[in-house]
VEXLUMTI-548424 format. One record per residue (C-alpha): residue in three letters; y, z negated, x; chain. Coordinates in steps of 0.5 Angstrom, whole numbers, always signed. Last residue first. Example, Ala and Ser with C-alpha at 12.3 -4.5 7.8 and 13.67 -1.06 7.14 Angstrom:
BEGIN
+------+-------+-------+-------+-------+
: resn :    yy :    zz :    xx : chain :
+------+-------+-------+-------+-------+
:  ser :    -2 :   -14 :   +27 :     A :
:  ala :    -9 :   -16 :   +25 :     A :
+------+-------+-------+-------+-------+
END
This chain:
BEGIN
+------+-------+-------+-------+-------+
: resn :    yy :    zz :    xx : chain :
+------+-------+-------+-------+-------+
:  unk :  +105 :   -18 :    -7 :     A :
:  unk :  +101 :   -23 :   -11 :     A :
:  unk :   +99 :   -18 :   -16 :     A :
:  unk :   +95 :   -13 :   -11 :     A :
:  unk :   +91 :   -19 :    -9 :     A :
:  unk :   +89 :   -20 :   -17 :     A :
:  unk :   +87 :   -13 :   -17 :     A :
:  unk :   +82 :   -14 :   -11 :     A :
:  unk :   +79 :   -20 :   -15 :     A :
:  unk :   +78 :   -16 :   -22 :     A :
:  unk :   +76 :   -11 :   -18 :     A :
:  unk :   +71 :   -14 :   -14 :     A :
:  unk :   +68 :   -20 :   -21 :     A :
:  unk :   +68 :   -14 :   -24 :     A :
:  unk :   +63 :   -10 :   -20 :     A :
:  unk :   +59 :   -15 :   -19 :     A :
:  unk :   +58 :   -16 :   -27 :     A :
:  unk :   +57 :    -9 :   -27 :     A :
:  unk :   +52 :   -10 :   -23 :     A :
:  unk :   +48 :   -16 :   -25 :     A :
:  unk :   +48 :   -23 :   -22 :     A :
:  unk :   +44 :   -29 :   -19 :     A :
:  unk :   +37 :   -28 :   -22 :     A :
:  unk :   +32 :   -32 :   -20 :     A :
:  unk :   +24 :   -32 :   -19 :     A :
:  unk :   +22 :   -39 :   -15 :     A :
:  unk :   +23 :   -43 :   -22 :     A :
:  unk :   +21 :   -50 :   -20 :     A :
:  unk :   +27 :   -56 :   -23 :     A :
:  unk :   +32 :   -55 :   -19 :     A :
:  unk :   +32 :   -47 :   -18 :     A :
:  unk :   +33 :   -47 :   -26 :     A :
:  unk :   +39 :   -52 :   -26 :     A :
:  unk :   +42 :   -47 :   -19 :     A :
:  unk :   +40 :   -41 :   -23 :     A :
:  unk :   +44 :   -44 :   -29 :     A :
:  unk :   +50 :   -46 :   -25 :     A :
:  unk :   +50 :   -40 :   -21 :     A :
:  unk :   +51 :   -35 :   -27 :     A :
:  unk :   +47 :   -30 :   -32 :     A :
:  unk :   +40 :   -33 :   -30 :     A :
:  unk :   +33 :   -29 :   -32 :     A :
:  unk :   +27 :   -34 :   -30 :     A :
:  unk :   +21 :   -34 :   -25 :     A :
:  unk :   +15 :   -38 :   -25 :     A :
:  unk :   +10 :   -36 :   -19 :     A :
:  unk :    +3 :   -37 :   -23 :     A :
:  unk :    -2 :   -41 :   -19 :     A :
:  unk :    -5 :   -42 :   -27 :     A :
:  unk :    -3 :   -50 :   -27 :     A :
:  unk :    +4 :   -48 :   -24 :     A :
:  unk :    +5 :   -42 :   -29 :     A :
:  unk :    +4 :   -46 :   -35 :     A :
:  unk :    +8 :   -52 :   -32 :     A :
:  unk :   +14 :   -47 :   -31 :     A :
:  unk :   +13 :   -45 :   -38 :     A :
:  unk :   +12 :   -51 :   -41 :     A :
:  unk :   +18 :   -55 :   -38 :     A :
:  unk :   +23 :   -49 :   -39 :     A :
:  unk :   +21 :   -50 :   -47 :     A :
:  unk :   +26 :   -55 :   -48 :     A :
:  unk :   +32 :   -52 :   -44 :     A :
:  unk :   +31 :   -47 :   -50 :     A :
:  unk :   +32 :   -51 :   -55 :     A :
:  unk :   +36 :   -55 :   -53 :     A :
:  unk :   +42 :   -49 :   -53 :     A :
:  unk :   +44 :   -46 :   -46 :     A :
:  unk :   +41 :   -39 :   -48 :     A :
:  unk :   +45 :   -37 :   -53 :     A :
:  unk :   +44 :   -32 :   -58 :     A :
:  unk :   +44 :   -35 :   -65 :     A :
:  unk :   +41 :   -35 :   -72 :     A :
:  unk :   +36 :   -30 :   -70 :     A :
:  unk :   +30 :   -36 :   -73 :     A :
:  unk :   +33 :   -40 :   -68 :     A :
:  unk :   +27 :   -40 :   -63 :     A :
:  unk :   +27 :   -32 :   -63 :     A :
:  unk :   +34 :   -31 :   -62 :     A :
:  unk :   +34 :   -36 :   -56 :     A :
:  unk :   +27 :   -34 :   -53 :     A :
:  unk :   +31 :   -26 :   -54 :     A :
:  unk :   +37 :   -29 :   -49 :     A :
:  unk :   +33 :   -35 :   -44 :     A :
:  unk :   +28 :   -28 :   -41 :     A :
:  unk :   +22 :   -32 :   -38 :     A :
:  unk :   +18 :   -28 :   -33 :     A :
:  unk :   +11 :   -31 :   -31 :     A :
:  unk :    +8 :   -29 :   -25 :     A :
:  unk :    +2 :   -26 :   -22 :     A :
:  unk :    -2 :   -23 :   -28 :     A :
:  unk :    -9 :   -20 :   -25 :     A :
:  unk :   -13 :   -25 :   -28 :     A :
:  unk :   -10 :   -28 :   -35 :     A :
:  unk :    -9 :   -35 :   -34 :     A :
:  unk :    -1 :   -35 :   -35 :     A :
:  unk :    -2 :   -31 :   -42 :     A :
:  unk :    -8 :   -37 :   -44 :     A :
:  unk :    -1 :   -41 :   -42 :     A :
:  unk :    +3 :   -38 :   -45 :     A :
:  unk :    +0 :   -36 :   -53 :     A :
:  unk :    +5 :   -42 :   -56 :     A :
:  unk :   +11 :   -38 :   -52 :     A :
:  unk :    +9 :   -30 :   -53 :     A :
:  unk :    +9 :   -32 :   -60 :     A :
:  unk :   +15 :   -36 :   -61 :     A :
:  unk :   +18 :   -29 :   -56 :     A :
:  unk :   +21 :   -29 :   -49 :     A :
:  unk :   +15 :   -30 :   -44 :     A :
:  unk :   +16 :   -24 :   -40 :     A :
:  unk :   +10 :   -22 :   -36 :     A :
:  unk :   +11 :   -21 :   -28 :     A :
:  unk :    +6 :   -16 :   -24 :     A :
:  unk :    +7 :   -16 :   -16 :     A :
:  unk :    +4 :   -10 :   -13 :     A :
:  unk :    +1 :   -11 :    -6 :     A :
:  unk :    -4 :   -15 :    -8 :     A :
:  unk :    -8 :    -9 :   -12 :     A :
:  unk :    -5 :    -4 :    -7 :     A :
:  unk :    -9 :    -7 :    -1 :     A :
:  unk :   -15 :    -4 :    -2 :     A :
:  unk :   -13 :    +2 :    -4 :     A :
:  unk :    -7 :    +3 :    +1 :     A :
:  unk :   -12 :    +3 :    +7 :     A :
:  unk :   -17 :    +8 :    +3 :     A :
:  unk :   -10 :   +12 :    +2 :     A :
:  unk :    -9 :   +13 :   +10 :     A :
:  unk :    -2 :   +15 :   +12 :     A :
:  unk :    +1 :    +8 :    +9 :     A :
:  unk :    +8 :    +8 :   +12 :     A :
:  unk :   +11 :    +4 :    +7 :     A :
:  unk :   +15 :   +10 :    +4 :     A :
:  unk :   +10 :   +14 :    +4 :     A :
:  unk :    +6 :   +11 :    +1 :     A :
:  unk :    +9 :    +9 :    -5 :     A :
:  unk :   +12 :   +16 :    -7 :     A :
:  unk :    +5 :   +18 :    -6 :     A :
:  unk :    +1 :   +13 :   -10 :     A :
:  unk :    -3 :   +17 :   -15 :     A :
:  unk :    -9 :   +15 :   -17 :     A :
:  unk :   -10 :   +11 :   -24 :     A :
:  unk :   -10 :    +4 :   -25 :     A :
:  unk :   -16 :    +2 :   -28 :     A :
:  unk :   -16 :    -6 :   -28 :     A :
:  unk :   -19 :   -11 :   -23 :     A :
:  unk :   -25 :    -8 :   -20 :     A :
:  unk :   -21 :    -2 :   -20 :     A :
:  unk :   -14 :    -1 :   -19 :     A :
:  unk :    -9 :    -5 :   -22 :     A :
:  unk :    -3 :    -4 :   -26 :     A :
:  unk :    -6 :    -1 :   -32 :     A :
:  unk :   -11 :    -5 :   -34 :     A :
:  unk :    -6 :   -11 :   -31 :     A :
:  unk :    -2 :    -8 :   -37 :     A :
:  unk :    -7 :    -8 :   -43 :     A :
:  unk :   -11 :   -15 :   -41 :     A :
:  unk :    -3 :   -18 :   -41 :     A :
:  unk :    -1 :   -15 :   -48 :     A :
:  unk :    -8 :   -17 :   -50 :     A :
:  unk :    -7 :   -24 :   -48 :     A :
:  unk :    -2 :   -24 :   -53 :     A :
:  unk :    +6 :   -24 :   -53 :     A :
:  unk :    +8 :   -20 :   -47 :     A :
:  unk :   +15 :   -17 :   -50 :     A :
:  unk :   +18 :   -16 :   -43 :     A :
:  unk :   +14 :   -13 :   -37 :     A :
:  unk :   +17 :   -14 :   -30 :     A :
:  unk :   +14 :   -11 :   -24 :     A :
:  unk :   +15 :   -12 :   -17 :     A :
:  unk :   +13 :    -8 :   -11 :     A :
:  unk :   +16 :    -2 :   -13 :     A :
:  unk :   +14 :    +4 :   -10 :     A :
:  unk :   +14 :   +11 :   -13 :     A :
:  unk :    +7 :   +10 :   -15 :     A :
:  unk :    +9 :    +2 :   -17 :     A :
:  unk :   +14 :    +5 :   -22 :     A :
:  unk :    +9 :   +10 :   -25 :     A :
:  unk :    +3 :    +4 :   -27 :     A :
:  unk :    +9 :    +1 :   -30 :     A :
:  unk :   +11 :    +7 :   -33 :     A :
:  unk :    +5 :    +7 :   -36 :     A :
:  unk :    +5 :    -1 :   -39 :     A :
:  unk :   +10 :    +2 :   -43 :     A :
:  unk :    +9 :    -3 :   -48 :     A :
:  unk :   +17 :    -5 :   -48 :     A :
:  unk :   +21 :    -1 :   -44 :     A :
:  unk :   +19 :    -3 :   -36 :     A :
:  unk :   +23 :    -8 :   -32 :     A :
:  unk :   +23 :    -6 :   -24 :     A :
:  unk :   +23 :   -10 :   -17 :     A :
:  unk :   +24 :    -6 :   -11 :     A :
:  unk :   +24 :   -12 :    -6 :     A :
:  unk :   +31 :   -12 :    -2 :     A :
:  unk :   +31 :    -9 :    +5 :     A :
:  unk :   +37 :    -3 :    +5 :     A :
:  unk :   +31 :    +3 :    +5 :     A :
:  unk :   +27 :    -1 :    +0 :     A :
:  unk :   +32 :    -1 :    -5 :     A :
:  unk :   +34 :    +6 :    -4 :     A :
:  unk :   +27 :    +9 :    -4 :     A :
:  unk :   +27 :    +5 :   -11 :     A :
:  unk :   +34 :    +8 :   -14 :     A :
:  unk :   +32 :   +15 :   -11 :     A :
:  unk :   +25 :   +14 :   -15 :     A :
:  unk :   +28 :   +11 :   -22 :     A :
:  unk :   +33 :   +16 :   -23 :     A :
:  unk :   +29 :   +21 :   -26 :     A :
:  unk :   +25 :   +16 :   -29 :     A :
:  unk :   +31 :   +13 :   -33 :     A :
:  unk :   +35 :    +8 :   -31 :     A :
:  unk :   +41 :    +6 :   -37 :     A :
:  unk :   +39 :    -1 :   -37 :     A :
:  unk :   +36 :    -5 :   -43 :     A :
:  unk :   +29 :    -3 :   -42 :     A :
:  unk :   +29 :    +1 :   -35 :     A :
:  unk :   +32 :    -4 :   -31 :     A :
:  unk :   +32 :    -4 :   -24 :     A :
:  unk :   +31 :   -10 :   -21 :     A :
:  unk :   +33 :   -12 :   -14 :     A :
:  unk :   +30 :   -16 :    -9 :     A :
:  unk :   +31 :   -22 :    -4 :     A :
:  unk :   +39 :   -20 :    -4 :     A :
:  unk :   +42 :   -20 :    +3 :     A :
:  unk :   +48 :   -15 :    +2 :     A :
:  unk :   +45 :    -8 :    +3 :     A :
:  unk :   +40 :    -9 :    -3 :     A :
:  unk :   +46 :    -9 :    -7 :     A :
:  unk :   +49 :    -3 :    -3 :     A :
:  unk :   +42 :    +1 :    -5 :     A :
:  unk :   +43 :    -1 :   -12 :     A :
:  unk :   +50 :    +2 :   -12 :     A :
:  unk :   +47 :    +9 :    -7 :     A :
:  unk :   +41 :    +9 :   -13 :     A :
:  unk :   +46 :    +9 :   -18 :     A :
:  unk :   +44 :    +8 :   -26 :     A :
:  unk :   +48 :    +2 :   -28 :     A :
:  unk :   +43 :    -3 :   -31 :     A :
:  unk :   +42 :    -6 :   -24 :     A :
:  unk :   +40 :   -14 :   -23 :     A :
:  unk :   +40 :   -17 :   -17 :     A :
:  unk :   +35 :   -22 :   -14 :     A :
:  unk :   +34 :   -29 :   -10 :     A :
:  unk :   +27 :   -31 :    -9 :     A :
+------+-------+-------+-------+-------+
END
């Protein structure tokens, strides 16, 4: 699954995402300027121009991500997931019962996926959200595989920049080092012997190509403002040439 990132919060610009053949696309709450607001028109335009509506809460705000899957996300990523306790915490907010104890509230959801009938949407609801945690910490990283066998966590999501900070002590953030090519392997065999979907965030083609390569099926393939730029800067340099 090849999926966009959104910071910028734009319904109509998540929706042209969506638009152009993008599996999915992530709108970010943690690092993004998308606010609740601006999160349900966003999700109703990915879901109106075919792309998962996928959504990456702030830190701990496991309500939100019960908030989100309401309005009509299918696809949740959690960052900062260290312990098993974190993961036990966002399912309980993420899941119905027997699972967890979502609250009920769904209306944004089933209206856009045609759901008129709120028993069918109860039972179908627990596989119909797809909750990754992000394994982007030394905590996170020596706890992975118990993280990966919580029930009711679908995938786990690496985030290369924090892990890079983390391993080095915050001595760097770079991605590309060994010490972060080094852990792929745990991670991607964590979620294989869990029967987790492994997915990871991705800055260019190269490193989506190397991550797809080696197992990862959640890949990103670029950020809005980086596809704004590259249009512009490729327009312009037409505009150049006379």
């Amino acid at each position: 699954m090849r999926v966009g990132w959104s910071f910028i919060p734009s319904p109509p610009l998540a929706g042209a995402m969506a638009r152009e053949g993008l599996s999915g696309v992530v709108i970010d709450q943690q690092h993004g300027l998308w606010d609740t607001t601006s999160t349900f028109p966003g999700i109703a335009s990915l879901v109106q121009g075919g792309a998962a509506a996928c959504v990456r809460i702030g830190v701990g705000d496991f309500a939100g991500a019960a908030r989100a899957i309401d309005y009509g996300a299918t696809v949740i990523i959690a960052p900062m997931i260290d312990t098993v306790a974190d993961a036990e915490a966002l399912v309980a907010a993420t899941k119905y019962p027997p699972m967890g104890t979502r609250s009920w509230g769904p209306i944004g959801a089933m209206a856009l996926s045609g759901v008129t009938d709120a028993n069918a949407y109860l039972q179908a609801g627990n596989q119909e959200s797809f909750i990754f945690v992000m394994i982007e910490t030394a905590t996170a990283l020596a706890n992975v595989e118990a993280i990966a066998a919580t029930d009711g966590i679908d995938g786990l999501f690496l985030g290369p920049y924090d892990l890079s900070v983390a391993l080095s002590r915050g001595a760097e953030v770079n991605p590309y080092t060994p010490a972060v090519a080094a852990v792929l392997d745990r991670v991607l065999a964590a979620a294989k012997a869990a029967g987790k979907c492994p997915g990871i965030y991705c800055s260019n083609i190269e490193q989506m190509r190397t991550a797809q390569a080696k197992g990862f099926r959640f890949v990103t393939v670029g950020a809005d403002a980086d596809f704004l730029h590259t249009g512009i800067s490729a327009r312009l340099a037409e505009l150049a040439q006379g």
